[in-house]
PQR file with spaces between the fields and no chain letter, atoms N, CA, C, O and H, PARSE charges and radii, in Angstrom:
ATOM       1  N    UNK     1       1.248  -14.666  -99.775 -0.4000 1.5000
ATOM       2  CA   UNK     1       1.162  -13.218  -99.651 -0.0000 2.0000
ATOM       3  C    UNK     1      -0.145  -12.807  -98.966  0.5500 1.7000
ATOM       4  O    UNK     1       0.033  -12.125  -97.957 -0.5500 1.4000
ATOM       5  N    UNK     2      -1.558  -13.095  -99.322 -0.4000 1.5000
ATOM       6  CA   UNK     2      -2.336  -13.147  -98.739 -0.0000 2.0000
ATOM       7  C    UNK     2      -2.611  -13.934  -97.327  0.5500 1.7000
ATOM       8  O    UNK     2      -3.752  -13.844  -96.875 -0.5500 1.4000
ATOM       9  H    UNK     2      -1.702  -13.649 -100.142  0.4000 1.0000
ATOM      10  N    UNK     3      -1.749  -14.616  -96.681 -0.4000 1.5000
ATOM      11  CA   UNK     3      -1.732  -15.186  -95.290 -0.0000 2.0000
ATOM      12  C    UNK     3      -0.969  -14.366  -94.691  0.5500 1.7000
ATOM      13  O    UNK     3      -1.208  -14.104  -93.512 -0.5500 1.4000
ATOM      14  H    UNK     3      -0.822  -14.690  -97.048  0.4000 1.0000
ATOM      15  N    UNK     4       0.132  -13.764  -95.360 -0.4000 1.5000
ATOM      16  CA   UNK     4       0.481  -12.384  -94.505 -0.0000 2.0000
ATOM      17  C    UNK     4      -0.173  -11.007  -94.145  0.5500 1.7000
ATOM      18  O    UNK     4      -0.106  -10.291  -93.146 -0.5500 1.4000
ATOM      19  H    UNK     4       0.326  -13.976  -96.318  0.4000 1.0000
ATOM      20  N    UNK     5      -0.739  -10.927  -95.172 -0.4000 1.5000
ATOM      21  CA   UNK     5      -1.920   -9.761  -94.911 -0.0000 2.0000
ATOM      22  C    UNK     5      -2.709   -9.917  -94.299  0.5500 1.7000
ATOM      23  O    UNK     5      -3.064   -8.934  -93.649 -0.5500 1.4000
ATOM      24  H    UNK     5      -0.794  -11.509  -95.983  0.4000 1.0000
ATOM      25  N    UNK     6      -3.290  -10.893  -94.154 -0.4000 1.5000
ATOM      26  CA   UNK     6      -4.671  -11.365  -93.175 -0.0000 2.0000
ATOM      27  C    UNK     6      -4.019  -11.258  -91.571  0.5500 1.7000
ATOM      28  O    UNK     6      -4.591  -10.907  -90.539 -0.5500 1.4000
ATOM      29  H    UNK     6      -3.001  -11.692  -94.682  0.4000 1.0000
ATOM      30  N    UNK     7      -2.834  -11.628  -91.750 -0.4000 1.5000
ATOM      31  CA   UNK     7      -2.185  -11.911  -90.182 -0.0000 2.0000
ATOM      32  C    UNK     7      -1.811  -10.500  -89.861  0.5500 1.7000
ATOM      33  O    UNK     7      -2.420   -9.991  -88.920 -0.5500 1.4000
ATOM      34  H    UNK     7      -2.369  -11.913  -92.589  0.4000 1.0000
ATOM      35  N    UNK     8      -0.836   -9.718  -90.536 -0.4000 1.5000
ATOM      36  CA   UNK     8      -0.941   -8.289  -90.162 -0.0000 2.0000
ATOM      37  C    UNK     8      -2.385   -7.532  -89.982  0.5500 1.7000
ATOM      38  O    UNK     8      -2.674   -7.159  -88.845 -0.5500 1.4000
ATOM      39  H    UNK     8      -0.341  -10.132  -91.300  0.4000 1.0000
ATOM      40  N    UNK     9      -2.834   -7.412  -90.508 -0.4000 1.5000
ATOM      41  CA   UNK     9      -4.345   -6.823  -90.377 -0.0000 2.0000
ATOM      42  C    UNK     9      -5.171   -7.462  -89.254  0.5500 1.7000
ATOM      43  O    UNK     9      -5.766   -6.717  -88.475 -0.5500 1.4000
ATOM      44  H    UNK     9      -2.599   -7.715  -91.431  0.4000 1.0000
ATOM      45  N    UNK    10      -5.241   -8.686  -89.132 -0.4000 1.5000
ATOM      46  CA   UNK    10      -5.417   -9.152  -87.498 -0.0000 2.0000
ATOM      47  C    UNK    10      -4.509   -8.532  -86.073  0.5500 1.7000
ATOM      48  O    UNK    10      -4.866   -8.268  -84.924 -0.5500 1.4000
ATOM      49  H    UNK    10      -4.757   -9.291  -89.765  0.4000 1.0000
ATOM      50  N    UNK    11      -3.143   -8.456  -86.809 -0.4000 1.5000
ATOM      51  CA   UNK    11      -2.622   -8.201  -85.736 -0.0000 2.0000
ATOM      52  C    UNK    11      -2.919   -6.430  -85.056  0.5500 1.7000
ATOM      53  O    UNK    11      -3.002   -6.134  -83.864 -0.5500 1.4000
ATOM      54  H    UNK    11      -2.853   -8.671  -87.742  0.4000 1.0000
ATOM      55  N    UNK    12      -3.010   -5.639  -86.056 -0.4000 1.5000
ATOM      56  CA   UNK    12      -3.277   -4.300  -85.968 -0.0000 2.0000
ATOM      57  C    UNK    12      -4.722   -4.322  -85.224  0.5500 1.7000
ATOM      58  O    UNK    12      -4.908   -4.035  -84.042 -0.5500 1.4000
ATOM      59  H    UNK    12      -2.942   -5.880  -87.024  0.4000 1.0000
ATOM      60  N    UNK    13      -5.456   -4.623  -85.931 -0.4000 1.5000
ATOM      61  CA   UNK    13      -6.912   -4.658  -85.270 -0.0000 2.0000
ATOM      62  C    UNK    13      -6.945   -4.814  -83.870  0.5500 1.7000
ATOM      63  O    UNK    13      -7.419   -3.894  -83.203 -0.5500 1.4000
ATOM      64  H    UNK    13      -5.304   -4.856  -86.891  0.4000 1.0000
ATOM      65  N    UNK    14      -6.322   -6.295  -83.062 -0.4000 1.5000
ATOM      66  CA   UNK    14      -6.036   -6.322  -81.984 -0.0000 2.0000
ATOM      67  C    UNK    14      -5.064   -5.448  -81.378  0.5500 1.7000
ATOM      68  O    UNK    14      -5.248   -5.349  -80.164 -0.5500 1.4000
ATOM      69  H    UNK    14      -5.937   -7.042  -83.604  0.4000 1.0000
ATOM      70  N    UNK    15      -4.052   -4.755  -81.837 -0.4000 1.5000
ATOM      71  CA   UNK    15      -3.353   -3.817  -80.987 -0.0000 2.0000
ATOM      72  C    UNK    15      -4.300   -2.618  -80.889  0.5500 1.7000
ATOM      73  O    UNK    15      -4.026   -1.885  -79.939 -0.5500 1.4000
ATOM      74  H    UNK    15      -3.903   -4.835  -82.823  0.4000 1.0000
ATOM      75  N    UNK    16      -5.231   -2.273  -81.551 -0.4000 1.5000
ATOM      76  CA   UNK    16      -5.649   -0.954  -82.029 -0.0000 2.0000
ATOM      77  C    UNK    16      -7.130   -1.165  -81.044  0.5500 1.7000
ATOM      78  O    UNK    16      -7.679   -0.137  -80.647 -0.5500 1.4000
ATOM      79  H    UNK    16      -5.454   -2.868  -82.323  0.4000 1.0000
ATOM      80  N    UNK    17      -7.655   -2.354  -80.725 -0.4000 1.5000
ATOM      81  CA   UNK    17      -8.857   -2.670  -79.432 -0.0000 2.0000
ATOM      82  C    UNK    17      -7.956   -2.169  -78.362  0.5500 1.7000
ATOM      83  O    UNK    17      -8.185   -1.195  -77.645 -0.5500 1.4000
ATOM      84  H    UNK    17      -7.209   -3.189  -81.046  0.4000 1.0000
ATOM      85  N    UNK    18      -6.653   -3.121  -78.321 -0.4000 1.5000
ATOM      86  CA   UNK    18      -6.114   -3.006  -76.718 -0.0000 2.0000
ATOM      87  C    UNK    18      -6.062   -1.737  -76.319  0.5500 1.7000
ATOM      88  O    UNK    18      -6.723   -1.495  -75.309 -0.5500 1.4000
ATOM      89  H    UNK    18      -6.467   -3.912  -78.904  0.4000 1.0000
ATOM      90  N    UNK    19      -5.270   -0.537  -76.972 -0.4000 1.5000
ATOM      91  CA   UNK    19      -5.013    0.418  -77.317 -0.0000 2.0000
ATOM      92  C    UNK    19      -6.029    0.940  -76.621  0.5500 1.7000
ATOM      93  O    UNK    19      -5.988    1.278  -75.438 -0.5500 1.4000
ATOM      94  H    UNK    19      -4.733   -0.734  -77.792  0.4000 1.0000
ATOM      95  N    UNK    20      -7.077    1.017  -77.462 -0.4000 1.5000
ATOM      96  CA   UNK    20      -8.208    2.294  -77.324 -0.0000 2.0000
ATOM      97  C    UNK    20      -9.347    1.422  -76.184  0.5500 1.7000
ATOM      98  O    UNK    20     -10.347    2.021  -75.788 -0.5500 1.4000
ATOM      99  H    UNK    20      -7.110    0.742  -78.423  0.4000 1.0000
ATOM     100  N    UNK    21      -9.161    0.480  -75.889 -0.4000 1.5000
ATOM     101  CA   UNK    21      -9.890    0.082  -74.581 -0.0000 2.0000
ATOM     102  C    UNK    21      -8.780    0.506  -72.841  0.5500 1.7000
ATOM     103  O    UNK    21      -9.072    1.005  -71.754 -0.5500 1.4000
ATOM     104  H    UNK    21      -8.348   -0.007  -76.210  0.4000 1.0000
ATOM     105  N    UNK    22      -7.509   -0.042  -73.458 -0.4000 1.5000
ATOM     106  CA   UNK    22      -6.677    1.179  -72.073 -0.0000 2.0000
ATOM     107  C    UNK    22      -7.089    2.432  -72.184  0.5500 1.7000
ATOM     108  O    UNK    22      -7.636    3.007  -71.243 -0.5500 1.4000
ATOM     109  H    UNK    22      -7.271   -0.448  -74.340  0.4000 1.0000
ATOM     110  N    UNK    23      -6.894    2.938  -73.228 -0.4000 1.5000
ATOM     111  CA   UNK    23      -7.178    4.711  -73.019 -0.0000 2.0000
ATOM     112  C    UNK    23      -8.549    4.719  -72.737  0.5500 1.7000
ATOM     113  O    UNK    23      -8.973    5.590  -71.978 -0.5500 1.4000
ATOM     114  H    UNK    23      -6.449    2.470  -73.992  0.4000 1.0000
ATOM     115  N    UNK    24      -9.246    3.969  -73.177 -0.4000 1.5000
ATOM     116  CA   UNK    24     -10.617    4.439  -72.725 -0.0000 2.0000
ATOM     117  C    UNK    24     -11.298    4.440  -71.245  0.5500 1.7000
ATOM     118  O    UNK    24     -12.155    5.235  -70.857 -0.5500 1.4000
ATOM     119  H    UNK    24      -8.902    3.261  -73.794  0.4000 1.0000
ATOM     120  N    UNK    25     -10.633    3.199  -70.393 -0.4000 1.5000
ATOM     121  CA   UNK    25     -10.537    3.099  -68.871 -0.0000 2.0000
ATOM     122  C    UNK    25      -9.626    3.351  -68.418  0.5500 1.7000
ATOM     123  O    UNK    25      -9.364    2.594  -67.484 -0.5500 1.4000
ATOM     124  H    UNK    25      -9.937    2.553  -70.708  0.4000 1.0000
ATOM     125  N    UNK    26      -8.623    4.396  -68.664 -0.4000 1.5000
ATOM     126  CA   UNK    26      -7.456    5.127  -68.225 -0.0000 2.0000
ATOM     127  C    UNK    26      -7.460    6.776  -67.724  0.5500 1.7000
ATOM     128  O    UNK    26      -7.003    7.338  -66.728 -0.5500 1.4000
ATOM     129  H    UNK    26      -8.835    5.011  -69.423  0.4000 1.0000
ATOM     130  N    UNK    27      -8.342    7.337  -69.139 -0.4000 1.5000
ATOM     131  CA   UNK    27      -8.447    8.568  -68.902 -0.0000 2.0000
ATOM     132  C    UNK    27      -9.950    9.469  -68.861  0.5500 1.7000
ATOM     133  O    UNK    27     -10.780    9.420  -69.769 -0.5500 1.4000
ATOM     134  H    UNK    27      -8.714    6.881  -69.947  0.4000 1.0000
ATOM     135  N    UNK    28     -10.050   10.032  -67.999 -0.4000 1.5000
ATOM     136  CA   UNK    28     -11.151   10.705  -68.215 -0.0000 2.0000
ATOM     137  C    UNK    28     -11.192   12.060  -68.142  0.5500 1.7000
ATOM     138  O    UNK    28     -10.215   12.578  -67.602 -0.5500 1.4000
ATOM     139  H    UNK    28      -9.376   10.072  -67.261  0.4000 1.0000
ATOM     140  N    UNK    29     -12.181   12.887  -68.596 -0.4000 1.5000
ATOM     141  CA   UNK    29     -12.473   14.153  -68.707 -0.0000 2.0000
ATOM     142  C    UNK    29     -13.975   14.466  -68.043  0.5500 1.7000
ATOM     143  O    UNK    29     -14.962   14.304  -68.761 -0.5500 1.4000
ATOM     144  H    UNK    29     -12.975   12.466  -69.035  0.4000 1.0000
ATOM     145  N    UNK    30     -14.092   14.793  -67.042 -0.4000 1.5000
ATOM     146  CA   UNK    30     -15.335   15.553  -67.013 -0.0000 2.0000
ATOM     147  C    UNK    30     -15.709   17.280  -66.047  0.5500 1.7000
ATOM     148  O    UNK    30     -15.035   17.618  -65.074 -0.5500 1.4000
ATOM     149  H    UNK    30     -13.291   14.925  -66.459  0.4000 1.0000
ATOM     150  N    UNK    31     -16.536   17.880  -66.442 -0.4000 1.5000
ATOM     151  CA   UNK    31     -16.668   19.057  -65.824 -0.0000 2.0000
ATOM     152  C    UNK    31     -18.202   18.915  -64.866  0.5500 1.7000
ATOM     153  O    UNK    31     -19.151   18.138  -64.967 -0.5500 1.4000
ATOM     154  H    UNK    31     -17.083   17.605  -67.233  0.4000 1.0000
ATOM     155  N    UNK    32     -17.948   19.903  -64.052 -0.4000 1.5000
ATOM     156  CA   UNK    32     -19.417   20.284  -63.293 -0.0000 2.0000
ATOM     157  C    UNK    32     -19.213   21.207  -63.204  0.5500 1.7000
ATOM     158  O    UNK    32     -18.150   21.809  -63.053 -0.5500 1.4000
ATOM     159  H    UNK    32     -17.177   20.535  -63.970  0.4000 1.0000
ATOM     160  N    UNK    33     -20.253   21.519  -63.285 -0.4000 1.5000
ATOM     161  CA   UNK    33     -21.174   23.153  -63.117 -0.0000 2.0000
ATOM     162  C    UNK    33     -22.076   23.104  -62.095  0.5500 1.7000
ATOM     163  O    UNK    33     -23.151   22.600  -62.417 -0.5500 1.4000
ATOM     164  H    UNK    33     -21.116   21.029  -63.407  0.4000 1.0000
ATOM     165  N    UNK    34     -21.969   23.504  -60.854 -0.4000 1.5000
ATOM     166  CA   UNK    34     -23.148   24.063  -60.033 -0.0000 2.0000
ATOM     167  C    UNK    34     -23.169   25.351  -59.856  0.5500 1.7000
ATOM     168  O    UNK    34     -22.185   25.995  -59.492 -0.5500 1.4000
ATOM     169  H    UNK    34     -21.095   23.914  -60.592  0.4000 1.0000
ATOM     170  N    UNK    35     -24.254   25.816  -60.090 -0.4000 1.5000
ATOM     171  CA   UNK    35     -24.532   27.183  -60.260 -0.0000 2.0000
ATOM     172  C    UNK    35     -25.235   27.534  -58.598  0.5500 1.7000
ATOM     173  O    UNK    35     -25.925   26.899  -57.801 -0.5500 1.4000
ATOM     174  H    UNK    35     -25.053   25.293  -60.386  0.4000 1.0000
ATOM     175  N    UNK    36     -24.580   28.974  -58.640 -0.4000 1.5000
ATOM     176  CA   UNK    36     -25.365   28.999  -57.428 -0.0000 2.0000
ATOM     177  C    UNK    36     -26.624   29.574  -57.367  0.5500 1.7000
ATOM     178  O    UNK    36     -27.236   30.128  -58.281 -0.5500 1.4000
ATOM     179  H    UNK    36     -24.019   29.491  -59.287  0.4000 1.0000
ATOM     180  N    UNK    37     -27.158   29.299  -55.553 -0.4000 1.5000
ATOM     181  CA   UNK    37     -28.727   29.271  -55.449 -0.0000 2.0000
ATOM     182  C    UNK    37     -28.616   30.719  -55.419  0.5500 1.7000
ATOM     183  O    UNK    37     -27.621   31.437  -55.330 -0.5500 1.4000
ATOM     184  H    UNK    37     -26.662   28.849  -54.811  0.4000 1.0000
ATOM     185  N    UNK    38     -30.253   31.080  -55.542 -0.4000 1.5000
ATOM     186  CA   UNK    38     -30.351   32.187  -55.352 -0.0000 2.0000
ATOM     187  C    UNK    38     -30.578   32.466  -53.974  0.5500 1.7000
ATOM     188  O    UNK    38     -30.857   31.516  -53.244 -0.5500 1.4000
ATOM     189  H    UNK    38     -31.062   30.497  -55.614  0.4000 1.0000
ATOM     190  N    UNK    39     -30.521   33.369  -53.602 -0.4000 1.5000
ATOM     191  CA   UNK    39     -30.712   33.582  -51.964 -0.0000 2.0000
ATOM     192  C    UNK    39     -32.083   33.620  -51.386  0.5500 1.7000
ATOM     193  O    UNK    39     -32.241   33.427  -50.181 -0.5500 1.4000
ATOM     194  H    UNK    39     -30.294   34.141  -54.196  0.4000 1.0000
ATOM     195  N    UNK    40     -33.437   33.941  -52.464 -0.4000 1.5000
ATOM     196  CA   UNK    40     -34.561   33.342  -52.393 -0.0000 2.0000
ATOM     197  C    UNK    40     -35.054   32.291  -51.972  0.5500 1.7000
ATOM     198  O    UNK    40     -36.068   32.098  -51.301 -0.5500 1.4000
ATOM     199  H    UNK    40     -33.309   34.098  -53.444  0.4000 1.0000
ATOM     200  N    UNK    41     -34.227   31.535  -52.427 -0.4000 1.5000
ATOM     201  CA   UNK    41     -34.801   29.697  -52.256 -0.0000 2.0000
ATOM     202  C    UNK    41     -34.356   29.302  -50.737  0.5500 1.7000
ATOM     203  O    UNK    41     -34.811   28.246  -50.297 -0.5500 1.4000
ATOM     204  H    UNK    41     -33.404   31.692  -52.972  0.4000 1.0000
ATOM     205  N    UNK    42     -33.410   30.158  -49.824 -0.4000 1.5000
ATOM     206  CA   UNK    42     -33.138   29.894  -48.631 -0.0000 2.0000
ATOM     207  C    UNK    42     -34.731   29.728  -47.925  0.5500 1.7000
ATOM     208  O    UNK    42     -35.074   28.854  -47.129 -0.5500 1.4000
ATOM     209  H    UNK    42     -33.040   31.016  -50.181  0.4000 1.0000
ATOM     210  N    UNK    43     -35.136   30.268  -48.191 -0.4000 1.5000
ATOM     211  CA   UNK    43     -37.046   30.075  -47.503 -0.0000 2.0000
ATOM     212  C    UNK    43     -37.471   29.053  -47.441  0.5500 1.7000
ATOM     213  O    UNK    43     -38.168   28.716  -46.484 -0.5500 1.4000
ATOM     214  H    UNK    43     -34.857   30.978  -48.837  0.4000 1.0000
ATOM     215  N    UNK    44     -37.070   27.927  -48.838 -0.4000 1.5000
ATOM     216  CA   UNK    44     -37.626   26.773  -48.603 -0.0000 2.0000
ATOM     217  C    UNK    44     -36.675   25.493  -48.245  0.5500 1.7000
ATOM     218  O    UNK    44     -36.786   24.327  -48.623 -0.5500 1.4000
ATOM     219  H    UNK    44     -36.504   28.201  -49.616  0.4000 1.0000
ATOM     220  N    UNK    45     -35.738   26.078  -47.420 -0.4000 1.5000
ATOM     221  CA   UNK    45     -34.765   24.820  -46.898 -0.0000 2.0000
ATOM     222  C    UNK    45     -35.192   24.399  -46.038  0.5500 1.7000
ATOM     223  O    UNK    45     -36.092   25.180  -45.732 -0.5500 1.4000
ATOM     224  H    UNK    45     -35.647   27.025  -47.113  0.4000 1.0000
ATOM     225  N    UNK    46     -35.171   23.534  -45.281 -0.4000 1.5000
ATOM     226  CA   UNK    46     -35.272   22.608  -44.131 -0.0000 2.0000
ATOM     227  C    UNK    46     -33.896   23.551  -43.161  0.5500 1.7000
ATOM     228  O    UNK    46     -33.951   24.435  -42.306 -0.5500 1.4000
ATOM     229  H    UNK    46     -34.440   22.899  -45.530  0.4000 1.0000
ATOM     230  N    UNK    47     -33.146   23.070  -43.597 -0.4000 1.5000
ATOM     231  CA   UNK    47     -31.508   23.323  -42.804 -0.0000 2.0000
ATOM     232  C    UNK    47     -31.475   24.900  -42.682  0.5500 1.7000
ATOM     233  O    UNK    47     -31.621   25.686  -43.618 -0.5500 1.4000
ATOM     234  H    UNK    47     -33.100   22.352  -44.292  0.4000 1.0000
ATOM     235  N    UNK    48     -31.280   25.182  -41.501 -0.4000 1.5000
ATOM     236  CA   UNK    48     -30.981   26.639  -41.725 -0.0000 2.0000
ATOM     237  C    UNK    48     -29.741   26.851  -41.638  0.5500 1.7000
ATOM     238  O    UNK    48     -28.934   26.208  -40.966 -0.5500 1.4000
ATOM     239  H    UNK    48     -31.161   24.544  -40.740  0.4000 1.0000
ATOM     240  N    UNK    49     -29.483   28.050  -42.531 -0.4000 1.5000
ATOM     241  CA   UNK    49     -28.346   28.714  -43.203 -0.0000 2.0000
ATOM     242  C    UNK    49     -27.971   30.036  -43.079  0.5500 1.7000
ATOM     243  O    UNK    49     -28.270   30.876  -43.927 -0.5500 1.4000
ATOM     244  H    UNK    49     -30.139   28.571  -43.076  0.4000 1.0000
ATOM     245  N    UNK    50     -27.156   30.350  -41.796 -0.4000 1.5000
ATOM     246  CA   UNK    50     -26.564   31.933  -41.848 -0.0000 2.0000
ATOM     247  C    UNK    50     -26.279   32.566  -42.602  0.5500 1.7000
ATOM     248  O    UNK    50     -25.875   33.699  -42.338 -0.5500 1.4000
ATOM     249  H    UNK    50     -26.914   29.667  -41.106  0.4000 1.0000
């Protein structure tokens, strides 16, 4: 009884890595925010900007 438990509980553990290591290099979420410049700071560009 206890060699079955040990083996289920191994086996979960390893489905439950595979699992959450696909999802983890599968999906992502991220945001950006660039805010814009102020029209001030055009003075100190290099590049000029119409």
């Amino acid at each position: 009884m206890k060699s079955q438990k040990k083996i289920f509980t191994k086996a979960i553990k390893i489905m439950a890595e595979k699992s959450l290591s696909r999802d983890a290099n599968s999906t992502t979420c991220m945001a950006v925010y660039q805010p814009k410049a102020p029209a001030s700071l055009k003075k100190f560009s290099k590049i000029d900007h119409d």
